[in-house]
Backbone as a printed PyTorch tensor [residue, N CA C, xyz], in Angstrom:
tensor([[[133.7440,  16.6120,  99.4320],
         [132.5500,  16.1830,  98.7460],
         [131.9530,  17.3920,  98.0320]],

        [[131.3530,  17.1080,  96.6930],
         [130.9570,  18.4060,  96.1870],
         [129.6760,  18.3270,  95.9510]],

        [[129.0260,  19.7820,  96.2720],
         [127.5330,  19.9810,  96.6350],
         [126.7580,  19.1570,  95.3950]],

        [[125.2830,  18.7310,  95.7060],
         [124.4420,  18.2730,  94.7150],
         [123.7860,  19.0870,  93.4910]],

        [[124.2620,  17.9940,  92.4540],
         [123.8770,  19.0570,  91.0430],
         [122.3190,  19.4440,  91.3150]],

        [[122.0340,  20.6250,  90.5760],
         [120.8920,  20.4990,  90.3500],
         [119.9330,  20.0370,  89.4630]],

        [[118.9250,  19.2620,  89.9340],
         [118.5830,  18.9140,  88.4800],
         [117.7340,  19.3050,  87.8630]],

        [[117.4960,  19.1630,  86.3640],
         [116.8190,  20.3580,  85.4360],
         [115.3620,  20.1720,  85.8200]],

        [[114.7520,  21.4300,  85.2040],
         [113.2000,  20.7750,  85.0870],
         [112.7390,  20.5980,  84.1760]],

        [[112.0620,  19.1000,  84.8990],
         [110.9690,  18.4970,  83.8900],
         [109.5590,  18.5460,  83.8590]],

        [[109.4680,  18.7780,  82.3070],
         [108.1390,  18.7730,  81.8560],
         [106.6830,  17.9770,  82.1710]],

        [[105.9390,  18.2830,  82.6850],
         [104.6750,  17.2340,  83.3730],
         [105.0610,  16.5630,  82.1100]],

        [[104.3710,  14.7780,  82.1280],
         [104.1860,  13.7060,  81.3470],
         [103.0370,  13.9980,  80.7190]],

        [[102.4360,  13.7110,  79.5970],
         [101.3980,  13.6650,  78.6510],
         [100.4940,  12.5480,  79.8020]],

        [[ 98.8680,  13.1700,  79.6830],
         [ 97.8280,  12.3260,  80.3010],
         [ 98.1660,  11.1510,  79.4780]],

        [[ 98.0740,  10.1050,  79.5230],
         [ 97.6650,   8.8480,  78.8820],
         [ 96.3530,   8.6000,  78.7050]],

        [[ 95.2650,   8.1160,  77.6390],
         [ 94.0460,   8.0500,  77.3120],
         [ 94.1530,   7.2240,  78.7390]],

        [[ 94.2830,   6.5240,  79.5110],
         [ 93.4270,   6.0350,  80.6250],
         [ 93.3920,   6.9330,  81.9160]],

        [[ 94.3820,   7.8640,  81.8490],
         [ 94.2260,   9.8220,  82.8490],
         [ 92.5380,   9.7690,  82.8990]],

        [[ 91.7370,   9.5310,  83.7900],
         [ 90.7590,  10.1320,  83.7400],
         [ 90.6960,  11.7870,  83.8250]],

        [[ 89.1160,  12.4270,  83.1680],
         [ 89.5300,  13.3280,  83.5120],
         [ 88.2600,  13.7430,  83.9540]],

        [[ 87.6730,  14.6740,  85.2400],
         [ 87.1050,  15.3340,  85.9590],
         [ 85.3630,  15.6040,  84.7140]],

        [[ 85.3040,  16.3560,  84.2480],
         [ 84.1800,  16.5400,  83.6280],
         [ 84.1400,  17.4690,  82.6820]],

        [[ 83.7360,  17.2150,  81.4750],
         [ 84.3680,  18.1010,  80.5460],
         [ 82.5350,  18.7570,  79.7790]],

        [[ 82.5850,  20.1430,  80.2150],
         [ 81.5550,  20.9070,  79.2970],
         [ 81.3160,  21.2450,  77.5460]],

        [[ 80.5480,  20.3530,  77.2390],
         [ 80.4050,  20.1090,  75.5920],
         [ 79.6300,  20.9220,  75.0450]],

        [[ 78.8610,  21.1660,  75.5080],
         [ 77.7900,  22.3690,  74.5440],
         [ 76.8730,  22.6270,  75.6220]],

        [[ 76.3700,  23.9230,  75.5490],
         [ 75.6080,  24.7890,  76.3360],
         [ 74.4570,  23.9120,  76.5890]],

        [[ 73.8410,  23.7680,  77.8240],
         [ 72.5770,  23.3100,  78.4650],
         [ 71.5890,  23.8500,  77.7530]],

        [[ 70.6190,  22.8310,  76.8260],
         [ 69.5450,  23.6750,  76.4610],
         [ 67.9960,  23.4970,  77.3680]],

        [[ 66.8940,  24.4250,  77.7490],
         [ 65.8850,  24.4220,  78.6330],
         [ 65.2270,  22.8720,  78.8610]],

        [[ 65.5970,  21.9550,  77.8620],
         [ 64.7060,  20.7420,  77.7080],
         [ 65.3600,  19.7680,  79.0850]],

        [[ 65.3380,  18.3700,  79.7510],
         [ 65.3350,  18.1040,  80.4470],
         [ 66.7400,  17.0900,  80.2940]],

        [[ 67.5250,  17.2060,  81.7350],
         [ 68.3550,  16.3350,  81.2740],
         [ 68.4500,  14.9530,  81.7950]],

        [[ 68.9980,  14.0980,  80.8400],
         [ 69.3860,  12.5290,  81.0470],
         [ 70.1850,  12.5190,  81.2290]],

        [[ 70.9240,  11.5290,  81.7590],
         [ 71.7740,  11.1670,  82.3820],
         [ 72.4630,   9.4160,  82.1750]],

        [[ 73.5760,   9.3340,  81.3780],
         [ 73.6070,   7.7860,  80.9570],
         [ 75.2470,   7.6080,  81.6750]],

        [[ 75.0440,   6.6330,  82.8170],
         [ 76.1320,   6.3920,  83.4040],
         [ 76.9260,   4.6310,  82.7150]],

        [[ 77.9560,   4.8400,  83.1810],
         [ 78.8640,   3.4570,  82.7500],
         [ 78.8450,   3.0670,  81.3830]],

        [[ 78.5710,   4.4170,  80.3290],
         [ 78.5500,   4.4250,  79.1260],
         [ 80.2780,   3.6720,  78.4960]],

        [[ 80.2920,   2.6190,  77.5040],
         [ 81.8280,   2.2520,  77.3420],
         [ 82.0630,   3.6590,  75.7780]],

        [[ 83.3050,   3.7400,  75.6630],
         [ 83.9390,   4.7960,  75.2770],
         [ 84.8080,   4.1800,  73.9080]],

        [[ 84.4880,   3.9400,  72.7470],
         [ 85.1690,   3.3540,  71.3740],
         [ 86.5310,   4.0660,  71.2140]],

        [[ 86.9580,   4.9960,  71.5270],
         [ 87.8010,   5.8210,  70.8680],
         [ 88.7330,   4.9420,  70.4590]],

        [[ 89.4210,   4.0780,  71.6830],
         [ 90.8130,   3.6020,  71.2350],
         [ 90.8930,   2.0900,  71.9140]],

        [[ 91.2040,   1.1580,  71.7600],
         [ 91.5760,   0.2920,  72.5380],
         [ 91.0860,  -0.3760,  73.5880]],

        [[ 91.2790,   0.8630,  74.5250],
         [ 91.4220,   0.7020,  75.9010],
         [ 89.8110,   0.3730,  76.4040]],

        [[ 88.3610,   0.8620,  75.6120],
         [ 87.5160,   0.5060,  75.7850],
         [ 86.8670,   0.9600,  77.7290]],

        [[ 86.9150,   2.3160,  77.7450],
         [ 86.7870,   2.3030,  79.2170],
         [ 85.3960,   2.5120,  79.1070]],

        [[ 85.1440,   1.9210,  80.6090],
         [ 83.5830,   1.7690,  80.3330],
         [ 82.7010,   2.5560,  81.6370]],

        [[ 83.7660,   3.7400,  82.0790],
         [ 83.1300,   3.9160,  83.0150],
         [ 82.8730,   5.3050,  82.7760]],

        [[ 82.3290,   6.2640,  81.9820],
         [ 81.6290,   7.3040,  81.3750],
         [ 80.3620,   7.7420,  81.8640]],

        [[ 80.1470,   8.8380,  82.0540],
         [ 78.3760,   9.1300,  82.6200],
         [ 78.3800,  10.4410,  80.9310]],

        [[ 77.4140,  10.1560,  80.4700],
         [ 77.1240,  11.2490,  79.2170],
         [ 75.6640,  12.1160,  79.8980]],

        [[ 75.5580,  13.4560,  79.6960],
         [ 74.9780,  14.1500,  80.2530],
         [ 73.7660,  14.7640,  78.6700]],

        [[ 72.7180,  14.0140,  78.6400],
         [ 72.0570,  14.6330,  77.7660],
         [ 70.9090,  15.5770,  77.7220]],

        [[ 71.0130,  16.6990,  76.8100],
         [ 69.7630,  17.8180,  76.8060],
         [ 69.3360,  17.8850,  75.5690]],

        [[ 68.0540,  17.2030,  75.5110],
         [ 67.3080,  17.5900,  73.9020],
         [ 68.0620,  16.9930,  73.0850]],

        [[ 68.4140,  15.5140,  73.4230],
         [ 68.6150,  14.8640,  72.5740],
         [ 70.2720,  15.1310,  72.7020]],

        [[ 71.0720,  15.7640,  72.9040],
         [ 72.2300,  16.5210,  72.5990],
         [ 73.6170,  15.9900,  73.9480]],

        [[ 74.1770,  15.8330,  73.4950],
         [ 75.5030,  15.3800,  74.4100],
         [ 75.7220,  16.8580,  75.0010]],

        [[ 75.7710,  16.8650,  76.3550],
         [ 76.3250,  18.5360,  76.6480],
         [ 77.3110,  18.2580,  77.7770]],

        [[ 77.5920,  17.1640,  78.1770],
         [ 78.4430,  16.8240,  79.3680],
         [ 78.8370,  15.7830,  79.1460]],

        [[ 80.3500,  15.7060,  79.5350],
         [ 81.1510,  13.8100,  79.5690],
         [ 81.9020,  14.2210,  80.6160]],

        [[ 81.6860,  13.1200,  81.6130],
         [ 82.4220,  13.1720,  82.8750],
         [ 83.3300,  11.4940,  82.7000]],

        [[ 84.6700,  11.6610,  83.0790],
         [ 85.7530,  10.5700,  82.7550],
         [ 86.4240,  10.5470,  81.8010]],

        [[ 85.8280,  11.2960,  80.7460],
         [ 86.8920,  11.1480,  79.5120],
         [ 88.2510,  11.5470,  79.3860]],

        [[ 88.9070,  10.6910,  78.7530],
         [ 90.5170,  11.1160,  78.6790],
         [ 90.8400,  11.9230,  77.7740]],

        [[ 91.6120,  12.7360,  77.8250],
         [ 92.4090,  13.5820,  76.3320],
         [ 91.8190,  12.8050,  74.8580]],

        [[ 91.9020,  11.6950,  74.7300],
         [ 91.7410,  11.3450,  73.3990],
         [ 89.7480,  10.9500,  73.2740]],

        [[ 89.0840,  11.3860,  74.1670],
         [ 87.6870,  10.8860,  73.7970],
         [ 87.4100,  12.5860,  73.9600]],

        [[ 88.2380,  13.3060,  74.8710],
         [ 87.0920,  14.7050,  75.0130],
         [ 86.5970,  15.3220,  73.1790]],

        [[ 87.8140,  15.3750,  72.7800],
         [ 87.3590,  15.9340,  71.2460],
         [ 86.7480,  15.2730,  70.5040]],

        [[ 86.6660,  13.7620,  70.3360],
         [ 85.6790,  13.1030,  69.6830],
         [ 83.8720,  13.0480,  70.4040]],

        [[ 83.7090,  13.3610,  71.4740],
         [ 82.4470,  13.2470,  72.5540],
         [ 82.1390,  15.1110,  71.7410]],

        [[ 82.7510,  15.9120,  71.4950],
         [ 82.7660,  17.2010,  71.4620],
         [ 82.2730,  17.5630,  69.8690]],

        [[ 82.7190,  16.5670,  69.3230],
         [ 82.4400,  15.9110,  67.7660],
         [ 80.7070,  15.9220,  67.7980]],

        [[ 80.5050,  15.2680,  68.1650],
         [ 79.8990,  14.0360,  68.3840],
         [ 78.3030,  15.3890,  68.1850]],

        [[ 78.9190,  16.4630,  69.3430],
         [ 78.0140,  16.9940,  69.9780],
         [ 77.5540,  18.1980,  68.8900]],

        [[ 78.5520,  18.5990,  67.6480],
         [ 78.3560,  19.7220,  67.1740],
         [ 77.3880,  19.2940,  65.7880]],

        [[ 76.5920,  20.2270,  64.9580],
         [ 75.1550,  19.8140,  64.5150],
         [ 76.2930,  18.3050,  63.2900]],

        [[ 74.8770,  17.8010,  63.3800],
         [ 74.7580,  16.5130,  62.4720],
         [ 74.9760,  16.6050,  61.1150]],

        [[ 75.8800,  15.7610,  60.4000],
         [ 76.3280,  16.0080,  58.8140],
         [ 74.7990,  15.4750,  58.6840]],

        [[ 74.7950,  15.3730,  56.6320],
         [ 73.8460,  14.1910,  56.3000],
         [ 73.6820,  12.8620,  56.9010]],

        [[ 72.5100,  12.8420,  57.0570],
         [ 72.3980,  11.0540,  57.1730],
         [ 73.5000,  10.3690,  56.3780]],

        [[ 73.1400,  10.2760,  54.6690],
         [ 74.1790,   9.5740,  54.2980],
         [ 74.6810,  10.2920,  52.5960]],

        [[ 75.3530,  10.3180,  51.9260],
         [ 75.8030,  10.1840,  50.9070],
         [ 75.3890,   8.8470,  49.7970]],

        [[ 75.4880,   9.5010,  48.6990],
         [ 75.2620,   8.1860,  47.1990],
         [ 76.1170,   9.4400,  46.4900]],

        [[ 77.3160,   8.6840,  46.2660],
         [ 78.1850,   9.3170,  45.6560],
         [ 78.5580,  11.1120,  46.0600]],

        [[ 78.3300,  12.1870,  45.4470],
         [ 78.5500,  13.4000,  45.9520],
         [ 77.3630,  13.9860,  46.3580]],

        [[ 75.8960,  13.3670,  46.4000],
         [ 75.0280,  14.2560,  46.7880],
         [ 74.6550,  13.9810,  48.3150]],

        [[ 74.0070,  14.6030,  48.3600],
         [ 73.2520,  14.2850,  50.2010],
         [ 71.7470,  13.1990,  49.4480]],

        [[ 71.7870,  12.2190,  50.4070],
         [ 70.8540,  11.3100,  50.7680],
         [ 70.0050,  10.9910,  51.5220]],

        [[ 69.0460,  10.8320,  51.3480],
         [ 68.0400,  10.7090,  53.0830],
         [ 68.5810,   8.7680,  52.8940]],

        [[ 68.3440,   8.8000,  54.6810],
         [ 68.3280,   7.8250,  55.4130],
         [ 67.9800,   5.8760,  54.6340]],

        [[ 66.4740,   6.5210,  54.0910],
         [ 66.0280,   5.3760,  53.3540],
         [ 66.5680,   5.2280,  51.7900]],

        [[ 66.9950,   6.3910,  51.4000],
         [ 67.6120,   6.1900,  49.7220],
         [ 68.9550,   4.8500,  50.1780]],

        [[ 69.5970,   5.8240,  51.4850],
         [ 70.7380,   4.9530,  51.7170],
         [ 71.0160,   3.5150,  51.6210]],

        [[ 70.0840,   3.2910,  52.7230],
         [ 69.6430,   1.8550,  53.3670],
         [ 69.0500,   1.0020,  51.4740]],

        [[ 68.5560,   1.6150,  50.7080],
         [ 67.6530,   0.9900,  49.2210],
         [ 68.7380,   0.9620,  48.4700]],

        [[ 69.8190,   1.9080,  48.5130],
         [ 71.4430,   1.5180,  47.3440],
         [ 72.0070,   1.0620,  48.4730]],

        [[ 71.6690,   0.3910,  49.7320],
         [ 73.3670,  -0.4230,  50.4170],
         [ 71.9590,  -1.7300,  49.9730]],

        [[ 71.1580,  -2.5450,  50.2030],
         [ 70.1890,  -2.9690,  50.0180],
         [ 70.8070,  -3.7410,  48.6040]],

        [[ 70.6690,  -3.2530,  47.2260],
         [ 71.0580,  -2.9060,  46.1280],
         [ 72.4040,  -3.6790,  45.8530]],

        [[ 73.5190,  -2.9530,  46.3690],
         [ 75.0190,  -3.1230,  45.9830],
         [ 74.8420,  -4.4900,  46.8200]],

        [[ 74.7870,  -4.6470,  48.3250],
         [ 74.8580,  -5.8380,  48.8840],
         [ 74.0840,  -7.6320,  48.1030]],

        [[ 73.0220,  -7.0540,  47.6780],
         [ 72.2900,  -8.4700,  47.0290],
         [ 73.0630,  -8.5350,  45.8390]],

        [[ 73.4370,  -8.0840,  45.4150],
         [ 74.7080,  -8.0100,  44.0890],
         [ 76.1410,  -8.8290,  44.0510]],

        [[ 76.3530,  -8.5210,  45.5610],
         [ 77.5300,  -8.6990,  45.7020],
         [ 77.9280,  -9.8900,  46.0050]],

        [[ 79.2790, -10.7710,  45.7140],
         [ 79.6250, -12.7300,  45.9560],
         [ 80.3000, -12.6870,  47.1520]],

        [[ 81.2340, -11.2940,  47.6430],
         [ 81.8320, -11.2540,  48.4960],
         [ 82.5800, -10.2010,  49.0870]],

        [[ 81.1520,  -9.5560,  50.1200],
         [ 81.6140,  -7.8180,  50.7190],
         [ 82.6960,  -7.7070,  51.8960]],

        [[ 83.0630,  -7.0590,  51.2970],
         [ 84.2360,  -6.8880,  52.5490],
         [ 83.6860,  -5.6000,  53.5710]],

        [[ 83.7420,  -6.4310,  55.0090],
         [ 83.1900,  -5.4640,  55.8560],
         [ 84.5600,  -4.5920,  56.2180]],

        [[ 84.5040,  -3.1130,  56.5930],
         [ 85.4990,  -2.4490,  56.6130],
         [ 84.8090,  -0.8990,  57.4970]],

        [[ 85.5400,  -0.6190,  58.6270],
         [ 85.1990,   0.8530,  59.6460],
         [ 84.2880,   0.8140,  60.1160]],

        [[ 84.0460,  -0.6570,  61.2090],
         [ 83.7960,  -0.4790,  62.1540],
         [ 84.2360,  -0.5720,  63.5780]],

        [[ 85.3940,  -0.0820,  63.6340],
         [ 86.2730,  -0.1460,  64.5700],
         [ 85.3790,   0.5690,  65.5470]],

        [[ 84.7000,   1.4710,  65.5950],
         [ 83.5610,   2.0370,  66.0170],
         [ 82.3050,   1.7940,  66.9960]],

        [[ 82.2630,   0.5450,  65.9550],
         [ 80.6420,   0.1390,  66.8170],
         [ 80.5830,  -0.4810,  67.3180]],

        [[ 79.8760,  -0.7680,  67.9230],
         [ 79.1670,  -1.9780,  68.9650],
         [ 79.4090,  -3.4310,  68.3330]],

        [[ 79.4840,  -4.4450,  69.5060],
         [ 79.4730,  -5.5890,  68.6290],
         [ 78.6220,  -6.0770,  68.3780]],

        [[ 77.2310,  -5.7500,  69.0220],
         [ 75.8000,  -5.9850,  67.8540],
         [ 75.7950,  -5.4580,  66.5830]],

        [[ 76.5310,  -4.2810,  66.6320],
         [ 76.6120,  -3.7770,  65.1620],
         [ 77.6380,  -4.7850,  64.2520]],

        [[ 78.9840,  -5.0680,  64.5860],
         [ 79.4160,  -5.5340,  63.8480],
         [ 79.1960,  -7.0710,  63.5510]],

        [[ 78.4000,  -7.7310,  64.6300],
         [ 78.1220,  -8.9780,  64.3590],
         [ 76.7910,  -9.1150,  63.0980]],

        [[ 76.0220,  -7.6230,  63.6000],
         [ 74.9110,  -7.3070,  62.0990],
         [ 75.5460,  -7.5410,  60.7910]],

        [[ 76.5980,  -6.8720,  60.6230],
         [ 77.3660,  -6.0430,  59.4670],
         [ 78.1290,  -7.8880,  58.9630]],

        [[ 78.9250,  -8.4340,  59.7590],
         [ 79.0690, -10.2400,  59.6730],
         [ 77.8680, -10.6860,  59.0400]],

        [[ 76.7340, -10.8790,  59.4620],
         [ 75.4800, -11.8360,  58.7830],
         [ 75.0160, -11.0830,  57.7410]],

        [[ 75.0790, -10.2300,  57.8840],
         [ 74.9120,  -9.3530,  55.8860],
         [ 75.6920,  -9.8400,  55.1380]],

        [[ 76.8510, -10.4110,  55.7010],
         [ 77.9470, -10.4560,  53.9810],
         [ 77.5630, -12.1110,  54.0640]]])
């Protein structure tokens, strides 16, 4: 009988977005007070997990505990300073110009096609439905 091959080694497996993961540090604690939002659900992908605690200071995401490989960098996103409110073509827009040209194009329009909100909430997208 001849001795047992050896066999090669293998590479750990890739987490799968449902890998929870332990607690991931997003941006430095600032002095203001923190909140705490547990069983937060998680958009990134699919899978919709809903069991998230978000750790907030001054308004600011600074902690996600549960997130998988594919939410830590978007939660991390999330956390670094704020683009414009919104755009009208190439300039920066405040908030209400926005809302007065979507306002505008929408009463105009016979038939909007809603499009990227893979994102939001389904109060949001059921909003974004009774607009068109």
């Amino acid at each position: 009988m001849s001795p047992p091959k050896k066999l090669a080694q293998r590479t750990p497996p890739l987490p799968s977005p449902s890998d929870p993961q332990p607690s991931t540090l997003i941006a430095q604690p600032s002095p203001s007070p923190l909140r705490i939002e547990t069983d937060v659900a998680c958009t990134v992908c699919g899978c919709v997990c809903d069991d998230l605690s978000l750790h907030f200071q001054g308004g600011q995401i600074v902690r996600v505990e549960r997130a998988c490989v594919l939410a830590e960098p978007w939660f991390a996103a999330l956390a670094q300073a704020a683009p414009p409110a919104a755009f009208l073509g190439m300039q920066v827009a405040t908030h209400e110009q926005a809302i007065t040209a979507a306002v505008e194009i929408l009463s105009h329009s016979q038939a909007p096609l809603i499009y990227g909100l893979s994102r939001s909430s389904t109060p949001g997208q059921r909003a974004a439905v009774e607009l068109a």
